[in-house]
Each structure stands twice: as C-alpha cells, then as structure tokens.
N, C-alpha and C positions, 0 to 999 in steps of 0.2 A: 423274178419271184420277190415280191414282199414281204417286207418282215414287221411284223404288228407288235411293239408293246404294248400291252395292258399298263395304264397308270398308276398299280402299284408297283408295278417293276421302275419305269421312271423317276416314279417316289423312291425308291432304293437307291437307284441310282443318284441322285441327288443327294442324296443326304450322306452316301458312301464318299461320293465327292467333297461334298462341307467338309466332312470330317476328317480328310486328307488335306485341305487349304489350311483347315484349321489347326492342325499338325504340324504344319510347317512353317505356319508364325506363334506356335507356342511359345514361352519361353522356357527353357532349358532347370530343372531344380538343381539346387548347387547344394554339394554337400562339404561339409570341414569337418577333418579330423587330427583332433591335438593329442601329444602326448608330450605330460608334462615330467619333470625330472624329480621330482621329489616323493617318489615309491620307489622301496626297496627293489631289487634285482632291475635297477636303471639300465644295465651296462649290456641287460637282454635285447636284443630285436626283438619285433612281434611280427608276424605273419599277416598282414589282413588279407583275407578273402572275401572275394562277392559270389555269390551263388557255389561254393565250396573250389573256384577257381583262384590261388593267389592272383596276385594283382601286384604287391609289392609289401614290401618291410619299411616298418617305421621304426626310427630313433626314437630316445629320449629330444625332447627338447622339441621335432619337429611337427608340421602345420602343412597338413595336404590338402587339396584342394580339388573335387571333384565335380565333373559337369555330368548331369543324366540327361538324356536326349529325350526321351521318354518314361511313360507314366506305368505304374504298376508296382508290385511287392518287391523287394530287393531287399535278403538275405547277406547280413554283413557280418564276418565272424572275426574274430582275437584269437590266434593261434599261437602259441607259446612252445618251445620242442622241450619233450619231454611231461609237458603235463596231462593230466589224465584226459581231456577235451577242451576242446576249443569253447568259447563265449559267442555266444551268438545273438543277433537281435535283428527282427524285423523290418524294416520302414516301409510306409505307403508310400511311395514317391509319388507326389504332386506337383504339376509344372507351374514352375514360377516359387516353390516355396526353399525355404534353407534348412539344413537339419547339420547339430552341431555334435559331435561325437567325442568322446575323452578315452583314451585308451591308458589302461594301466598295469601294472604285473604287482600282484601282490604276493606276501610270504604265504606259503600252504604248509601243508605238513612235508618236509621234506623234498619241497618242489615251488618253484613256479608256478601262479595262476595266472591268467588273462583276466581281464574285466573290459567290460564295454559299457558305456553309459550313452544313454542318450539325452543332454540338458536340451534339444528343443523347445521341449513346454517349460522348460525353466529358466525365462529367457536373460535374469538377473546373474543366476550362476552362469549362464551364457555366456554373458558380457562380459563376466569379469575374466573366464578363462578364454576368451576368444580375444579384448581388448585391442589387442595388440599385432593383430593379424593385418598386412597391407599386402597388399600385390606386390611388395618388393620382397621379402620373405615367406611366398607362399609357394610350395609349388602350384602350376596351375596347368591346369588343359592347354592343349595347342590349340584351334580354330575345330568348329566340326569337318576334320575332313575323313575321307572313304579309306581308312586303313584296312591292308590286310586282316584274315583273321590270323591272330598267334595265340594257343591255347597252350602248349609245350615249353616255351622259353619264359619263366619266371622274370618278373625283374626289366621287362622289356615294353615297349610297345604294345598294348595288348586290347581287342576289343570281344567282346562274349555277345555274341548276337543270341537273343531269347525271344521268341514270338509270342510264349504265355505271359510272361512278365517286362521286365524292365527289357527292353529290345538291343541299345546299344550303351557302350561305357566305355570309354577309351582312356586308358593310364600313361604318362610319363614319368619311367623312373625317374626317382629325385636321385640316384646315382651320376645322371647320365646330362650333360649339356643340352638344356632344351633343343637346340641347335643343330646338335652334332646327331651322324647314325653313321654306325658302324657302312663304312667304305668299300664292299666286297668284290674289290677291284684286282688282287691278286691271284695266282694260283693256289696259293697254300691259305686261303680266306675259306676257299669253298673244298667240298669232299674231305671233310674233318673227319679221319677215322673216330667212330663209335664204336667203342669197346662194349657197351652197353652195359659198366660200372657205377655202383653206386657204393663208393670207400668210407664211410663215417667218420673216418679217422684220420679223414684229408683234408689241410687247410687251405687255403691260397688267399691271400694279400696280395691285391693288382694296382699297379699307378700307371697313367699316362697323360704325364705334364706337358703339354704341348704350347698351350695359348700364355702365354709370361704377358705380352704384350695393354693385352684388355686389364689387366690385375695392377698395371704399374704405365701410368701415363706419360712418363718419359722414355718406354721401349718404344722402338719400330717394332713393326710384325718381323721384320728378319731375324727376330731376335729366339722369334717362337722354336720350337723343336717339330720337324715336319714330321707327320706321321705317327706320332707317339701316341692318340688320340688310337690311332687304328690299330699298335702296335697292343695297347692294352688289351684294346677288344676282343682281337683276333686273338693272344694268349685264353682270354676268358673262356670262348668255344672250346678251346684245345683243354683246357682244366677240366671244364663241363664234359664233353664226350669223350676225348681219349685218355685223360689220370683218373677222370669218374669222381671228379670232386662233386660233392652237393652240392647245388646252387646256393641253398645257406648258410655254406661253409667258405661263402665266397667275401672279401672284403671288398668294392670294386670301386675306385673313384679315378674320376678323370677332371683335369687342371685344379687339381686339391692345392688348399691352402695350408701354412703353417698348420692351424688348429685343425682340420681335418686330416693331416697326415700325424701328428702328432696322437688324438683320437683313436687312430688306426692302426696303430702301431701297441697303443695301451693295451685294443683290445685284442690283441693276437697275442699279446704277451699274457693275455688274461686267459685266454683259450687255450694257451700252453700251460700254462701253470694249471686247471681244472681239467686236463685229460691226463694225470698220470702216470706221464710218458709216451702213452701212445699215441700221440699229433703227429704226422708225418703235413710238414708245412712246404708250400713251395711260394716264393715271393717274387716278381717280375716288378721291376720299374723302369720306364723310358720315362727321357727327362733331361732336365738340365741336372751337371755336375759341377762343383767349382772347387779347389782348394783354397785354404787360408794361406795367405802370401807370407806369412810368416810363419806359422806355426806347418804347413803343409800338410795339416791334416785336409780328409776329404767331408766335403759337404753332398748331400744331394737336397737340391734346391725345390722349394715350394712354388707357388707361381705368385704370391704376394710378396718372394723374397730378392734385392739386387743382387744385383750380382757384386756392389760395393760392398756389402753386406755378406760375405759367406755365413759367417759365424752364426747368423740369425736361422742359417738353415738346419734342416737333421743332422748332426754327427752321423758319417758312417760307422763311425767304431762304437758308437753310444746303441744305434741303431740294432748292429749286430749283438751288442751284447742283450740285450730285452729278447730278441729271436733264442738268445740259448741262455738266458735267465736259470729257465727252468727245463729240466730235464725232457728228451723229446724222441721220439725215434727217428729224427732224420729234419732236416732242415735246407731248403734247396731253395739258393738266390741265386735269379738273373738280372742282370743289371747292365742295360743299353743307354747308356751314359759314359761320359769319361770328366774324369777331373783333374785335366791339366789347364783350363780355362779357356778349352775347343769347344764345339757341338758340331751338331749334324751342319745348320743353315752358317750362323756366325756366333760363338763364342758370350754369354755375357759379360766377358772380360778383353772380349777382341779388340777393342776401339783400342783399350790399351797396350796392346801387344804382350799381354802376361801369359807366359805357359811356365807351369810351376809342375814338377814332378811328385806326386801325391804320397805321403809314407803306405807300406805295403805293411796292413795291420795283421796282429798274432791274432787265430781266432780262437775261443776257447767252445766248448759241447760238441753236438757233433754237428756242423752244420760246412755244406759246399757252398762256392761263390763262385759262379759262370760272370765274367764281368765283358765286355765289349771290347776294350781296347788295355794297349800298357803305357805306362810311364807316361811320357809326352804326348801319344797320338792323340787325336781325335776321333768320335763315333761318328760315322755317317753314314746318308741316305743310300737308300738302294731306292732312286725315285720311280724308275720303271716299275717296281713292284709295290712303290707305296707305303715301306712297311721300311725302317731301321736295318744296317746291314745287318749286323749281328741276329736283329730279331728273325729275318727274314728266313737265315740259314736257321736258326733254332726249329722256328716251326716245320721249315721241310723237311726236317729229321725229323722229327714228330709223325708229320704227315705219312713219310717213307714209310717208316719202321713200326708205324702206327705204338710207339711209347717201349716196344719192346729191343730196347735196347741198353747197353752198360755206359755208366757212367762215364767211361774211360773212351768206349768207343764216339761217344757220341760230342766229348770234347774234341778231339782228332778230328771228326769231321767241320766241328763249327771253325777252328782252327784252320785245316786244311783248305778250305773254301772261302771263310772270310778274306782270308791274307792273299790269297789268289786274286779272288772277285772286285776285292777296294784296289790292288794294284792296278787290275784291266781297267774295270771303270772310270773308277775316283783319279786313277794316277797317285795315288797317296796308302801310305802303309797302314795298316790298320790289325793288330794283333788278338785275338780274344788270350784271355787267361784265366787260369781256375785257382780259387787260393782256397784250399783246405784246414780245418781244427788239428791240429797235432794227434787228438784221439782215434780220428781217424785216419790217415794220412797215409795207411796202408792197407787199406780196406773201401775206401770212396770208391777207383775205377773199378769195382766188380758190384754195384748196389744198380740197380734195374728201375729206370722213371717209370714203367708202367705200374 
C-alpha cells in the first residue's frame, strides 16, 4: 500500500522540522535579578514566583541568575508574607536577549510591599545596578539538563514545564551547594511521616557544616565532618512534613561561613523578638565543635574558621542567649557536634592531641539543648547509614513516633541507643545529653515535638 503526500503536507513538514533544528541552536535568554540593601524592611525575604509557582527567596544584597530555554510570556511576581498582594510584571522572553530585574520591599501603611522593576530598557540604570555582577557571585544555572519535575518542594531544584508559554526553567537554590543534593541513601531519608501540618508559628534554623576543607587551604578533606551536608537535609524534610514547619519559616544553609551564620542567627533572633511570644523555634546543627583551650568555653565552628582560631567562631553561650533574647514558647536545639576538639572523621584540633572538657553553660528562657555527646567524647559517624550518630537516632524516633512523642521519652531513647550503637560499632563511648533553662527544668520531659 502507498502512501501519497501532497506537497503541502511535506511543506509542513519541513518547516515543522526547521523549526525544531532551529530550537535547538537557539540561544538561551538570561535573566538577573538584584536585590539591593538599602529599602527599608531589608531583613525580609521575598518570595519570587514564575507563573504563581515559587521558585525561591531572595536576600537583601543577592544577584540571581536565570536561564530560559525557551521563548514566550513569563509572569514573574514579588511576594512579600503578610502584604496585601504580590507585584507582578510580565516579560516577552526572547532568545538570546537579557532582562534585568530589581526587587524591593517598601514601607506601606502598616505593612510590607514588594516592588518589581524591570531596568531592561533602561540600560544606564542597568549598569550601574547590575556593575558588579561576575560569575563568581552570581548564582547561576547548572548546564540544560533533564531534571525531574518538582512543583511541591519550594527552595529546591525545580522545573515548570508550560507548552503555552515559556516551556522549561530550572532553579538552583542559592541555599544549597551547587554541587551537593540531598543523599537519599538511608532508611529514615525516605517515608517521612506527613503530618499534613502547616504551624505559623514554627521556626527552624538548620546548619550542615561539612566541607572546612575547600574554605581554608591548609585542611586535608579529613578534616571535613562526613555527612553533616545530609544530616541537615534530611532534618529539613522532618521540619517540613512531620513538625509542619512552613518552608518560609525555614532558615536553611549548608557549609556557612562566619557572616552567614552570624546573619542567621540575627535574623531568628529578629523573628523571635516580632512574634510575641508565640515562636516555638527548633535549631539543628552538624558541624564542627571546638573549645577555647583556655578559657574552655564552647565554639561551634564556621567552615571559614581554624580550628587555631576557636574564638573566631560563634560563642555557644552567646549563641543561646539571642535564641532566648526574647520571650518565646519553646525553643529546641540539636546539636551533632562535640567540643572537646574530636569530630566525626578527625578533630580540627587532632594533629595536636587537644581534648579540653567544655564548661556546661546556665541557660536562661525556656529553651532545651539535645546535644550528641559529653565532656571529652567525640561525635561520630554512623557511615552505614550516612547520616551522624546522634542524628541518625533522632530522626528514627521522628520517623517511629511520627513527632508524637514527649520530650522525656524521646531523650531516653536517643540516649539509650546512641551509647549502645557507638559501643557495637565505633568501639568508642559516645553519650548524648539534654541541658535545660532552670524555668523549665521541671516541666521539659512532658512538652510533645509534634
């Protein structure tokens, strides 16, 4: 049987084809969006959204960097929580062209606004606010490749495929190590009980300082802290579905530096002081720990900071006091670190043989402290499972209990299993301990994490 085109079908077809070859040596439009620090309410995030799907939050001070695969209208908005709507503005995306974006939060009546500008056609004010932008401080696109779709997890990897408009857009959190993706290599990584909670009035502050190394070019990698990278992550799921924190109520950085943990701490200390008591915060950090060999207070350490150097790191007692500053309904730190100048791999203080027994500080408001080990031990891996010991057991009482459990009971278990578990495996002792505010001190073991 033959099959006959007619020549305007051929015609179609031809030109159906061009216009796929040609598609795919387009070049790519690039968009930048700056937001600079001198408007009031600086200290806000903003939301941006593409076609009413977040995509990610910008700081003050930051320079994003976006690739469009293709050509079409793309709806970009300024969300701001709490204002009456969002800013929105249009672009024609055309391949090969640049469009430069300035995001801002102005004072309103009693509120926060968003603004969105687009200097495009103004390519003088362009220049001057864009100057300064390099591929060394920009976030940027990874390569085009074929990512999953993620339309549910904010803040992550994300691509929005649209066949009437712009078709593909692929984000990397500026959170997140270009590098790095959460390692879903454990048991307690995957089948996160979903409470299907959404708490307003939960905060969570995440660190996982792993890479020291890359940040200070006289460490070896053994220096780094294994796992800590994953140990954040895998907290941040458990925040997100099972405590039912918001994802905007999340603070979430991995191998932070001095000035970003220091940042981060400001602004949680700023979000307790404007919810009026009622913040219930929960704080997780894996990481390196070190004490002052003299002074024996504890540090917890940056990834830009030696270990020669403790003092340059956060005070923990400085630290806790900003968490209970201000008045708060509950304040809950974990902390998979120790600071007798151990770690998980080796020590930043190992070459030298220092183990210094860390002072055990008074806390004042009402705030718990789950910490990993005591006195002299060290934290370490649980590497079968990828994931910090201490952390390991946290989340499988998480996972277990799915959050419905007391205080009290759920120390006993981290406790009861850690000390067991580092004995079998590690051959080495390994203690968790809970050091409570005086305020509370008789009333902690009966307060419920879900």
């Amino acid at each position: 049987m033959k099959i006959l085109f007619k020549p305007t079908l051929l015609l179609f077809i031809f030109f159906l084809l061009t216009d796929i070859a040609l598609a795919q040596t387009k070049e790519p439009a690039t968009i930048y969006i700056y937001r600079p620090s001198k408007f009031a309410y600086r200290f806000i995030d903003v939301k941006i959204d593409f076609f009413d799907e977040n995509v990610c939050q910008i700081k003050k001070e930051s320079k994003l960097k976006y690739t469009i695969f293709s050509e079409g209208r793309l709806k970009i908005s300024a969300v701001v929580p709490g204002a009456p709507e969002p800013k929105s503005i249009v672009l024609n995306i055309k391949s090969g062209n640049t469009y430069y974006l300035s995001i801002e939060v102005l004072t309103g009546m009693n509120s926060a606004l968003p603004n969105i500008t687009n200097l495009s056609n103004t390519p003088d004010i362009a220049q001057k606010e864009y100057d300064e932008i390099t591929d060394d401080n920009l976030i940027v696109l990874e390569e085009d490749i074929e990512y999953p779709v993620i339309t549910d997890l904010p803040n992550k990897n994300v691509v929005i495929n649209r066949t009437d408009t712009v078709t593909k857009i692929v984000y990397v959190d500026p959170n997140q190590d270009k590098k790095y993706s959460f390692k879903k290599t454990s048991d307690v990584d995957i089948n996160i009980p979903d409470n299907q909670l959404n708490n307003e009035s939960r905060f969570a502050f995440i660190i996982g300082n792993e890479d020291y190394s890359s940040n200070q070019g006289d460490l070896s990698s053994e220096i780094n802290v294994d796992f800590a990278r994953n140990d954040a992550s895998a907290f941040k799921e458990y925040a997100l579905k099972t405590l039912g924190i918001p994802a905007n109520n999340i603070i979430f950085m991995l191998d932070a530096t001095t000035g970003q943990m220091k940042q981060g701490i400001s602004k949680i200390n700023l979000i307790i002081k404007n919810t009026q008591g009622k913040a219930e915060v929960f704080v997780f950090y894996a990481g390196h720990g070190l004490p002052d060999e003299q002074t024996k207070e504890a540090y917890l350490i940056p990834v830009d900071v030696s270990g020669k150097n403790a003092s340059d790191g956060i005070k923990l007692k400085d630290f806790y006091a900003r968490l209970t500053e201000f008045p708060s309904k509950r304040v809950t730190v974990f902390i998979d670190a120790c600071f007798s100048g151990g770690a998980r791999n080796q020590g930043l203080l190992a070459a030298r043989g220092v183990k210094v027994k860390p002072k055990e500080d008074l806390l004042n408001g009402d705030i718990v402290v789950f910490t990993a080990s005591s006195g002299e031990q060290s934290s370490l891996p649980y590497k079968e499972k990828q994931h910090g010991f201490f952390t390991y057991f946290l989340l499988k009482k998480l996972q277990e209990s799915k959050g419905e459990i007391t205080y009290g009971e759920f120390s006993k278990y981290i406790n009861d299993n850690v000390t067991l578990q580092s004995a079998l495996i590690n051959d080495k002792e390994q203690s968790p301990q809970v050091n409570v505010s005086l305020s509370i001190e008789n009333e902690w073991a009966g307060f419920i994490l879900k």
